[in-house]
C-alpha positions in Angstrom: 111.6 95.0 79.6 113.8 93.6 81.9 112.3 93.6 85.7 115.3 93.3 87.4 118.8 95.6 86.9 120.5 95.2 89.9 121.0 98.9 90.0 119.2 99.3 93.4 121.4 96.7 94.9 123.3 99.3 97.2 120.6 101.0 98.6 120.3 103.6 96.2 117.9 104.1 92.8 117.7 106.7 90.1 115.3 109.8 89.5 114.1 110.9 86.2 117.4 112.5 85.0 119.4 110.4 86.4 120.4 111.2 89.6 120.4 108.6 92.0 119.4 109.1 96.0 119.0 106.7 98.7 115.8 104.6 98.6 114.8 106.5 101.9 115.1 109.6 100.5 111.8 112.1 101.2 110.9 111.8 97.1 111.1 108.0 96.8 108.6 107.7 99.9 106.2 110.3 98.1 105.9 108.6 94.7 106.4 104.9 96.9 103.0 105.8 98.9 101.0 107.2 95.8 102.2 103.4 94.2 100.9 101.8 97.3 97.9 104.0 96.8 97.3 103.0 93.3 98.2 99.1 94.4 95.2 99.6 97.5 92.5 101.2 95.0 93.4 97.7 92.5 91.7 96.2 95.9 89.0 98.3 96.0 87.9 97.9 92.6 86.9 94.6 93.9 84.7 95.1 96.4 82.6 98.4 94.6 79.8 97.3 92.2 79.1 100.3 90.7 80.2 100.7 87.1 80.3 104.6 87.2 82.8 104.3 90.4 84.6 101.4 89.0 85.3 103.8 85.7 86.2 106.8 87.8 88.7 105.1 90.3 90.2 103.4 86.8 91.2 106.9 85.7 91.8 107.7 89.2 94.8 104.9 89.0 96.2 106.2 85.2 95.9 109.6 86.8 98.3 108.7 90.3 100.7 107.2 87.6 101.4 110.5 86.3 101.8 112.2 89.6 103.9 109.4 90.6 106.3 110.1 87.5 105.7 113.7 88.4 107.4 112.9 91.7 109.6 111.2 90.7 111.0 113.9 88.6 112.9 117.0 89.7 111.4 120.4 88.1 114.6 121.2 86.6 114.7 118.2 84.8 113.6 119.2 81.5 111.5 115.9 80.1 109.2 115.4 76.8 108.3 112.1 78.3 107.2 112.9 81.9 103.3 114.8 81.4 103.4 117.0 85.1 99.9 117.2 86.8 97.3 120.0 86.2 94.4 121.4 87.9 92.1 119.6 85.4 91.8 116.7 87.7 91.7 118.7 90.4 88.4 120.2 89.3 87.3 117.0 87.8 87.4 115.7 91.5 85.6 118.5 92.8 83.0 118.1 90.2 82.3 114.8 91.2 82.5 115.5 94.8 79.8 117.7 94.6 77.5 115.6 92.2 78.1 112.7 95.0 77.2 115.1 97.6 73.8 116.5 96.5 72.6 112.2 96.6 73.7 111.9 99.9 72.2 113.2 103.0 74.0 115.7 104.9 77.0 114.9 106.8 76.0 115.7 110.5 78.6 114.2 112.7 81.8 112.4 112.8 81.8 108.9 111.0 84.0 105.5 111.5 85.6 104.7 108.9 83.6 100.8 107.5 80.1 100.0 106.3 80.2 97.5 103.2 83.5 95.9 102.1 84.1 98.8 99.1 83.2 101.6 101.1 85.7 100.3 103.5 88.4 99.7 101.2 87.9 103.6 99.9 88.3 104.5 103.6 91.7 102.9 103.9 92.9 104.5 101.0 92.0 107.7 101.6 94.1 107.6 105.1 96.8 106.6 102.5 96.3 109.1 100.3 96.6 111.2 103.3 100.0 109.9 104.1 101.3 110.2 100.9 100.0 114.0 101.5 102.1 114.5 104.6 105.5 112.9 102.5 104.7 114.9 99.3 104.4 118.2 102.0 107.5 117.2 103.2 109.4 116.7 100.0 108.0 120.1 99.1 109.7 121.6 102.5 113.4 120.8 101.4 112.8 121.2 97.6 110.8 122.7 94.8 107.4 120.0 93.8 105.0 120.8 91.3 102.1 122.4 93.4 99.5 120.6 91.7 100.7 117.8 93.2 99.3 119.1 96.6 96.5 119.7 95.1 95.7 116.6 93.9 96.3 114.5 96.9 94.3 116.9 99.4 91.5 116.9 97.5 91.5 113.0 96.1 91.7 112.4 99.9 88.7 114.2 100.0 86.8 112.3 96.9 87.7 108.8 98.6 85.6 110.2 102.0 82.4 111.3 100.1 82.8 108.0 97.6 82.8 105.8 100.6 80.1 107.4 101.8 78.1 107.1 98.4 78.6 103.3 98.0 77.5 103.1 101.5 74.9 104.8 100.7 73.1 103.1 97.9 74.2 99.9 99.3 72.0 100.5 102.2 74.6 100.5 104.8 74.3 102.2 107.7 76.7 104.6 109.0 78.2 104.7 112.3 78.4 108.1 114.0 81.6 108.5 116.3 80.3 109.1 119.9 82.3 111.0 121.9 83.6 109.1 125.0 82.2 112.2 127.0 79.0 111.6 125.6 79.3 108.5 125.9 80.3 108.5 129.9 77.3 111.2 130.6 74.7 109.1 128.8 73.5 106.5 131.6 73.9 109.6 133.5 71.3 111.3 131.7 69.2 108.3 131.4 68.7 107.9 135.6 68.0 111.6 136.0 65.3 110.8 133.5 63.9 107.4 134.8 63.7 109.2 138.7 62.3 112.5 137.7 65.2 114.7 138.3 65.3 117.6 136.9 
């Protein structure tokens, strides 16, 4: 396979189909950011030491390939080679979600995003899976997209939060609660009514 055709040369590249658009057009930057998702969970499978994880974001990567041929794909382009998403990921996701979820303890306030270096990394790309959300809803506003596609990336966005939180988790890093900088301003406050007996 040849890497290079020179067919993009004029700012333009081809669908599934054939028909060609501008490289800035709303359905390359959908299937561009789910590729630059897949590219940014390579990275984390680096940092996360956790063989189950390691397995799941693997099929997690084979499984953004076919949305990003999905994408990439017009629905009235008739294909035997393109496979279109399903909801079987979908509830794969929320399967493991919820598995994840009855190990942790229960989320009671707003987290930053860090902790260990994987947990981390799955933090980062869950605010890109959440971008290429917002470019696959906007693709869908001007022309027809598989909904499962949606689907997918609003819930997967969800699966990165609660698997950062996991490797956290049993990594025995802490998580840092977001304190409101109201809070945060009526603290010391608080603290001298205590210290002089105010009530």
């Amino acid at each position: 396979m040849k890497i290079y055709t020179r067919g993009g040369d004029q700012g333009e590249t081809s669908l599934f189909g054939g028909r060609r658009v501008a490289k800035d057009h709303v359905r390359i930057e959908s299937y561009g950011q789910v590729d630059e998702l897949n590219a940014l969970l390579g990275v984390a499978l680096l940092h996360v030491d956790h063989p189950q994880l390691q397995e799941r974001l693997r099929r997690i990567q084979s499984e953004l390939f076919t949305l990003g041929a999905d994408l990439a794909t017009p629905l009235d382009v008739a294909s035997d080679y393109v496979v279109r998403m399903d909801q079987a990921p979908v509830a794969r996701l929320e399967q493991e979600i919820d598995q994840a979820e009855a190990e942790l303890p229960p989320l009671r306030h707003f987290i930053l995003p860090g902790g260990g270096a994987g947990a981390a990394h799955l933090h980062l790309a869950r605010t890109v899976c959440r971008r290429a959300e917002r470019a696959t809803a906007r693709l869908a506003g001007q022309e027809p997209v598989n909904p499962a596609a949606l689907v997918y990336l609003n819930r997967l966005s969800d699966w990165l939060f609660v698997m950062a939180r996991l490797v956290n988790h049993r990594e025995g890093q802490a998580e840092t609660p977001w304190i409101s900088p109201r809070l945060a301003q009526d603290a010391p406050d608080r603290a001298s009514e205590e210290s002089s007996g105010t009530p």
